[in-house]
N, C-alpha and C positions, 0 to 999 in steps of 0.2 A: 504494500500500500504506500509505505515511504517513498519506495524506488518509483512507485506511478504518477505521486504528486511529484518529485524531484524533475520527472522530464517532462512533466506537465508545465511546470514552471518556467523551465529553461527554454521548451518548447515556445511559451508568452515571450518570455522575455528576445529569444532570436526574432521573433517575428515582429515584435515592439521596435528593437532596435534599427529590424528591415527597414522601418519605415519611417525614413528620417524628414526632420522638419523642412517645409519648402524654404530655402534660401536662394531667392533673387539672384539671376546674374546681374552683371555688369548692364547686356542690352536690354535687359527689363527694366532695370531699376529709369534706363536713360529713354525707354521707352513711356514709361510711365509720368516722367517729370514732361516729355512732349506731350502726351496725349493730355496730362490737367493743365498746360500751356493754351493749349488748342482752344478751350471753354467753350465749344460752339459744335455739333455734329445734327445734321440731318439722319436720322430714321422712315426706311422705304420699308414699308409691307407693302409688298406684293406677289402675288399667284395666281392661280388658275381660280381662286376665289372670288377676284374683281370681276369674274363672268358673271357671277349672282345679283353683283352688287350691296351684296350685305353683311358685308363685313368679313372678317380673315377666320371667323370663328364657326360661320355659316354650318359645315358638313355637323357640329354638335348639333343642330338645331331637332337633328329624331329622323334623318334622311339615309338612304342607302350609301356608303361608300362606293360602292359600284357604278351606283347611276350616278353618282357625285362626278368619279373617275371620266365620264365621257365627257364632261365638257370640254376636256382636253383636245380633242378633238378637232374645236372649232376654237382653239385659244389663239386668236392670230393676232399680233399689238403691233400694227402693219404700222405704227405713227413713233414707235418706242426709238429713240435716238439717245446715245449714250452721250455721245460727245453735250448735245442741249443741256439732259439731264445735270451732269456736271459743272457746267459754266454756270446753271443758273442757283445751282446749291454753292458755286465756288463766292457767285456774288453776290449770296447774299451772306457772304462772311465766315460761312461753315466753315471749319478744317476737317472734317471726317465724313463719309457716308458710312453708316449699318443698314447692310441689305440682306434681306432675309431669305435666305440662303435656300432655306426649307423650312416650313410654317408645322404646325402640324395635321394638316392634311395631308402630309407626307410627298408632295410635289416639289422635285428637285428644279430650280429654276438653273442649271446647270448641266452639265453635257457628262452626267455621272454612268459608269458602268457598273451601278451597282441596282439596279433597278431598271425600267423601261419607261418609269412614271415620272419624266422630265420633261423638259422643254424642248429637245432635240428630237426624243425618240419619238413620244406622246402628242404634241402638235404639228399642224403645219407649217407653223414658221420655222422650224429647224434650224434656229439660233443661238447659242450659249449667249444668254444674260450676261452671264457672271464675266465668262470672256471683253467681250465688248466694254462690261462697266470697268471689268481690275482694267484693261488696257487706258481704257480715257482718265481712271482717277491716277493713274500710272502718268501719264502724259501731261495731265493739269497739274500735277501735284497735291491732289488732294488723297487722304489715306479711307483708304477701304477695310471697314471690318464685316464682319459676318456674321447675321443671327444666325442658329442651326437650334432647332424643338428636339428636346429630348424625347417627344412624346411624338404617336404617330395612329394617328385613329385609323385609318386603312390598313394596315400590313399586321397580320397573324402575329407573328413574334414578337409584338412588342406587348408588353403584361401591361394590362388595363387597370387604370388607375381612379379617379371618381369622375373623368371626362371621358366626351365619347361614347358613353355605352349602349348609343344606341343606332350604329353605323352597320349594325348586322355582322361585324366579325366575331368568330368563336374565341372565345376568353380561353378555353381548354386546349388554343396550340397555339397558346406565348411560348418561346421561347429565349430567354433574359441575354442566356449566351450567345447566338445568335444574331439578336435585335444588336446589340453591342459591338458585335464585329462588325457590322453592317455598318453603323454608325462612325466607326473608326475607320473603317477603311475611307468612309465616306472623306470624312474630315481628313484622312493623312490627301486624299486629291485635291480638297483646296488647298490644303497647304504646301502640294508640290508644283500643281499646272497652273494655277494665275498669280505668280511673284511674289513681293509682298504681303503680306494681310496685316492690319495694324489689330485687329484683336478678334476674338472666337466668344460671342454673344449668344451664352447658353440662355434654353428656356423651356418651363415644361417640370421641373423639381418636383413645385409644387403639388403634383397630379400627383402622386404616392403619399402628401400627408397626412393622408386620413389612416393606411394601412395598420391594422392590429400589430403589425408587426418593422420595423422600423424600414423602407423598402435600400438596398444598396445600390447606389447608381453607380462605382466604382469611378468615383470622381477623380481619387486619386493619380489613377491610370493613366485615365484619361486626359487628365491636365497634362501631368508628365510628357505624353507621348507630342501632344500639341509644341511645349515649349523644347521638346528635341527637335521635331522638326523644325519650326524656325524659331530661334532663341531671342529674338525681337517681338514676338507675339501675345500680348495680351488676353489673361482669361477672365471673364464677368461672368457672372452667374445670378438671373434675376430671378433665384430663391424666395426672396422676400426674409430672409435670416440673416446669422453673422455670414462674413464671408468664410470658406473654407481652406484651408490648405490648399497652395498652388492658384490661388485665385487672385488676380494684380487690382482689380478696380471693384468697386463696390457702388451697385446700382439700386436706385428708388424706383420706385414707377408710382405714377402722376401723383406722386408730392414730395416738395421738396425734402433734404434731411432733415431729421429730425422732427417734421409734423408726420401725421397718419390719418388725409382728411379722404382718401379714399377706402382707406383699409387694408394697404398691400405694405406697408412701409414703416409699419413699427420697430422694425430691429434698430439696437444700439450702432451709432456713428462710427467708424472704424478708421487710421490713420491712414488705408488706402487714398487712394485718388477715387473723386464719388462723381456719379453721372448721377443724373434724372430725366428721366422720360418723361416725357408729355405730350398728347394730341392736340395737332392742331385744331382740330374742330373735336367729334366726338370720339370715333371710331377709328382704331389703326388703319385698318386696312378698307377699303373702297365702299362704299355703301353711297345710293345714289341718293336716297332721302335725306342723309349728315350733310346736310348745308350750314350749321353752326359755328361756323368758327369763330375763335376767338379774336376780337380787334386787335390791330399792329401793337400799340399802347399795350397792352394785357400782357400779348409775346415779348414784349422787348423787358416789360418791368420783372417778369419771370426770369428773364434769360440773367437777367441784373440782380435777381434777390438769390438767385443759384451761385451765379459767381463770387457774390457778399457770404457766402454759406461755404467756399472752397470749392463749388463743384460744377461740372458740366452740366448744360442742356442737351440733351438729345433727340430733338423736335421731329417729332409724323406728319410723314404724308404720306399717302394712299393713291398711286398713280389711278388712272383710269383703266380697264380692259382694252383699251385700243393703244397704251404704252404712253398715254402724254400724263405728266403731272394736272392736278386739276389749276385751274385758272387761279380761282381764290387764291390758293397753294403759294403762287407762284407770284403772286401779287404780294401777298404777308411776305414772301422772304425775300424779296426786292425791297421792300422798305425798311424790314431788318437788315438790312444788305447797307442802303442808305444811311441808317444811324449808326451802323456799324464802321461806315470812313468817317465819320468825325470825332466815335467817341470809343475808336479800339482801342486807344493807346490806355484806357482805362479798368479794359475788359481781358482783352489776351494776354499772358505772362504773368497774371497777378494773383495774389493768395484772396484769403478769404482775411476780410477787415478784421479790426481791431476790438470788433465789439458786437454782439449779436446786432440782427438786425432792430431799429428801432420803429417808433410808428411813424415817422418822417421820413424813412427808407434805410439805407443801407451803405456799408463802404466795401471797397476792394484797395491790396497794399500791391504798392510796386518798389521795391528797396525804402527809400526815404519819403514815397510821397503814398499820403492817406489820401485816394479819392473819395468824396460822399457823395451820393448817387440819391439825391435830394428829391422823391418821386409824389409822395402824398403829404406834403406840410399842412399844419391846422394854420400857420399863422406866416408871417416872414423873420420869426423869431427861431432857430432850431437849436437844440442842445447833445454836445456832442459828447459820448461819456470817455474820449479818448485821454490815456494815462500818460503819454510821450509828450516832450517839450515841443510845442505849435512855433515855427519859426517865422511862419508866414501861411496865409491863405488867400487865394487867387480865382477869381473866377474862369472856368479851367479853356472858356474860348475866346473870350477878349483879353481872358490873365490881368484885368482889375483888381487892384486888391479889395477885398472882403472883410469888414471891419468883425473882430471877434475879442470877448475879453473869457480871459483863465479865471474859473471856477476851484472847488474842492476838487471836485470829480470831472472835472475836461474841462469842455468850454463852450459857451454859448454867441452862434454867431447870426449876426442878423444882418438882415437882407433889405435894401429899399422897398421891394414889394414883396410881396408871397409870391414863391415862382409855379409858373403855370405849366412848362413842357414836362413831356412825359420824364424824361431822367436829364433836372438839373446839376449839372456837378461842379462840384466846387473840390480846388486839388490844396491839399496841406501839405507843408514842408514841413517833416519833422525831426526831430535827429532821438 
């Protein structure tokens, strides 16, 4: 009994030991410091789902997979230009696109040999997306990452979780191993055939946390295998938890860190580099009734109280089924685009301010200068609760000085009139 527990032990401890803590290269860590530089990345859903028009989540709705399957068919996005797509996400100030690679409908927008249920094999247009896009964000300079669904309502081997269950496939020929290699093989192609990829945008966790029994998605591995193949690559994981081992950035979805006004984004803040997701209108992915979108004003003050927070926006749009971004769309990120050349220098390369956000907005640090991003004042009086010696304050586009007196707790500066633009900023010297 001694001699059973002794190698039972040992046993623990070689396999504890196996599995050593993820320590960061050198091109992550310098990956990482680019990618929360960036502050800014568009988010594309899109699939064979924009057929429906109702959204990327449609095949749950209690429909057949199979009859789901033929749209494919007739998926032809005779208007889809890669090069457009890009210039017009380049100009509205983005530095990243995350395009989703494979939703979980399990339609590969990619010219995969691992399935038939792609965009090459499956349609008429018989064009690699993914192709076309890595080459033009390759060519503009803008970085391509990649969502990929852990989860896949159509295909047998993947073990069904509390989504999906009513797509008509047998639960009794999942198979976990299987679904896994599939998926890995999947991912080692985009990481060998389109160049670059600035990060790997897991999703789909969620769908096992209901299980009586804790489900293993062998994350471990998985990460691993990612950052072998390219050791500049970024792994996120939109869990809605901590982040895990091997995981470089830590994502919200639709709210910012630290609130939880949707319900997905309670986990504790983590010293990663943090993104947030948000829709432009209502729906990630295409739905022709979601004409809601939010005004320029709303997007820009978001994109501003994220940055004040340390973290990225990651903004949706939901192209159309015929391949064109929608109008609205394309109209919001042009005028983010526009506030974006006059008030970058405030927004890219910067941390998160010196002090939560307050009810008169927010700040972002760039070495010595405190920007205040001055967006809903009650009065033209504001109080700033910063603890560093103020050497000077400037109105940050005529660079007028800005009359301000020291307080206990900062300093309170006032304005000729209460200002009216969507994000007034006033820049501080401090030492």
């Amino acid at each position: 009994m001694k001699k059973l527990l002794l190698t039972s032990c040992l046993s623990l401890l070689t396999a504890t030991s196996s599995m050593a803590a993820y320590e960061p290269t050198q091109e992550i860590i310098e990956a990482r410091k680019e990618f929360a530089d960036h502050g800014f990345g568009i988010f594309i859903h899109w699939g064979v789902y924009s057929m429906f028009a109702q959204g990327e989540w449609y095949l749950n709705s209690g429909i057949s997979a199979e009859e789901y399957a033929k749209c494919a068919s007739a998926f032809y996005p005779a208007n889809f230009n890669a090069a457009e797509w890009v210039c017009a996400i380049k100009n509205a100030g983005a530095k990243y696109i995350c395009f989703t690679s494979r939703h979980h409908d399990g339609f590969s927008m990619w010219d995969t040999n691992e399935s038939d249920y792609n965009i090459v094999d499956a349609t008429p247009f018989k064009r690699d997306i993914i192709r076309e896009l890595a080459d033009e964000c390759h060519k503009q300079g803008i970085k391509l990452h990649l969502y990929y669904s852990h989860i896949d309502w159509g295909r047998e081997d993947y073990p069904k979780g509390r989504t999906g269950l009513r797509t008509g496939i047998d639960p009794s020929k999942s198979d976990w191993d299987g679904y896994y290699g599939f998926m890995n093989r999947q991912l080692t192609e985009l990481l060998t055939n389109y160049g670059e990829i600035g990060a790997i945008w897991f999703d789909g966790h969620w769908d096992h946390d209901e299980d009586s029994v804790p489900f293993d998605w062998k994350l471990e591995e998985q990460y691993a295998m990612i950052h072998r193949l390219q050791p500049g690559c970024l792994v996120g994981n939109n869990h809605h938890i901590a982040p895990y081992e091997g995981e470089d950035i830590q994502i919200f979805e639709r709210d910012l860190p630290g609130e939880n006004t949707a319900g997905l984004s309670g986990q504790e803040i983590s010293p990663l580099p943090l993104e947030t997701c948000q829709t432009m209108n209502g729906m990630w992915g295409y739905k022709v009734a979601d004409q809601n979108y939010k005004d320029t004003p709303t997007l820009i003050r978001y994109l501003v109280k994220a940055a004040g927070m340390g973290a990225n926006l990651l903004l949706n749009v939901g192209p159309q089924p015929n391949g064109e971004l929608p109008a609205t769309a394309l109209a919001r990120m042009k005028e983010i685009g526009d506030w974006m050349k006059t008030y970058g220098e405030t927004f890219y390369a910067t941390t998160a301010g010196d002090f939560p956000a307050q009810d008169w907005g927010t700040s972002t640090r760039k070495g010595n200068k405190l920007y205040l991003h001055v967006m809903t004042p009650a009065n033209n009086e504001i109080y700033v609760p910063v603890k560093r010696k103020v050497r000077k304050a400037v109105d940050f586009i005529d660079r007028t000085p800005i009359e301000y007196t020291r307080t206990k707790e900062g300093i309170v500066v006032r304005l000729k009139e209460k200002p009216t633009a969507v994000d007034y900023v006033i820049e501080l010297e401090t030492l």
